[in-house]
C-alpha positions in Angstrom: 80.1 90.0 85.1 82.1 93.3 84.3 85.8 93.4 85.0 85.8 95.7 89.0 82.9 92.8 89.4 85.6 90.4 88.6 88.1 91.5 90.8 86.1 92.4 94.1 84.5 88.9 93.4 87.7 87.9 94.2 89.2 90.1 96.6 85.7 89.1 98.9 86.8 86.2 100.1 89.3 86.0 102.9 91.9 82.6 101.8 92.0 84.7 98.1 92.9 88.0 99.4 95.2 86.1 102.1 96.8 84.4 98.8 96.8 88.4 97.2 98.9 89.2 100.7 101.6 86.3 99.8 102.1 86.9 96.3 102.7 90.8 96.5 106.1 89.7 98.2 107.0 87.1 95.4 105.8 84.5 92.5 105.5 81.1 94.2 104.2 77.8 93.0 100.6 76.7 94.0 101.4 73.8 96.5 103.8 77.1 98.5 100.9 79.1 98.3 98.7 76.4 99.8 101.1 76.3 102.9 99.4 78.2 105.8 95.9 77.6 104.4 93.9 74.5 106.3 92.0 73.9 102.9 92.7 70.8 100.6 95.4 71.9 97.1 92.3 71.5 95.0 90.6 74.2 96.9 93.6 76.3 96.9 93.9 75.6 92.7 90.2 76.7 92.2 91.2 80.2 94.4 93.8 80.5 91.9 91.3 79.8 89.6 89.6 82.4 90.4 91.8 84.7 90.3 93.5 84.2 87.7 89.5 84.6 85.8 89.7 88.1 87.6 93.0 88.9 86.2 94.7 89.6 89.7 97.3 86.8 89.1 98.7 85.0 86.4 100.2 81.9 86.3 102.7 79.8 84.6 103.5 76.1 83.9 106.9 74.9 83.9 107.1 71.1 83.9 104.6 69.8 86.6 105.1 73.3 88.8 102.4 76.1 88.6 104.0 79.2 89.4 101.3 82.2 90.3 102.4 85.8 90.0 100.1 88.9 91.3 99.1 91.2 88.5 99.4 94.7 90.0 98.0 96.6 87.3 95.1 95.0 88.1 94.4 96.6 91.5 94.8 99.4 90.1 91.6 98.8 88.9 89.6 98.4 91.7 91.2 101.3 93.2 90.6 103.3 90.4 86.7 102.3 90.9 86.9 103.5 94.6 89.1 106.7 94.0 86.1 107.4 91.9 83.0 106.8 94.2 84.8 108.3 97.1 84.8 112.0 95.2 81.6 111.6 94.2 80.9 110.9 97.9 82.7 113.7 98.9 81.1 116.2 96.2 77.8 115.2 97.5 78.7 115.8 101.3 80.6 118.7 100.5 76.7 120.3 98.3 75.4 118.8 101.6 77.0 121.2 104.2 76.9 123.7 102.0 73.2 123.7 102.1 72.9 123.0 105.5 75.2 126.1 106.4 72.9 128.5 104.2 69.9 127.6 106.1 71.6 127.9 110.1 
C-alpha cells in the first residue's frame, strides 16, 4: 500500500476522520479522544492505530498516558494528490470544449 493509499485509507472512515477533526484543535490523550465516540477504548486505540501507520498522527507515551498529535504535513499529502488530479481534470475538459466549440 503506497503512502496517499495510506492516508485516504484512513481518512475513509468516519470515527478516524471525526478523531482528524479533534486533534487539529490540540494533542490529547487517547481515552479524551474516545470521549464522544460510542465505540469501546480498544476500538478507538486500533483507529489511532491506524493512523498513526498512515502517518496522519503521531503519538507519545508518557507514563501510562498516550498522547496523539495530528501530523499536518501529512495532509498535505493527500492534497497534494488531489491538486494534482483536479488539473489534469480540468486540462482534459478545458481540450474538451475546445473541441466541441471548433465543430458548432
Amino acid at each position: 500500500m503506497t503512502s496517499v493509499d495510506r492516508i485516504f485509507h484512513a481518512l475513509g472512515d468516519p470515527n478516524r476522520l471525526a478523531m482528524i477533526e479533534r486533534l487539529s484543535s490540540a494533542p490529547m490523550s487517547v481515552s479524551e479522544l474516545a470521549k464522544p465516540f460510542s465505540i469501546s477504548l480498544a476500538a478507538v486505540v486500533q483507529h489511532v492505530q491506524i493512523l498513526e501507520d498512515s502517518g496522519l498522527v503521531k503519538t507519545e507515551k508518557q507514563g501510562r498516558v498516550r498522547t496523539c498529535r495530528l501530523v499536518t504535513e501529512r495532509l498535505s499529502t493527500a492534497e497534494k494528490w488531489i491538486s494534482e488530479r483536479r488539473a489534469l481534470w480540468e486540462h482534459r475538459f478545458d481540450l474538451l470544449q475546445k473541441l466541441v466549440e471548433e465543430n458548432d
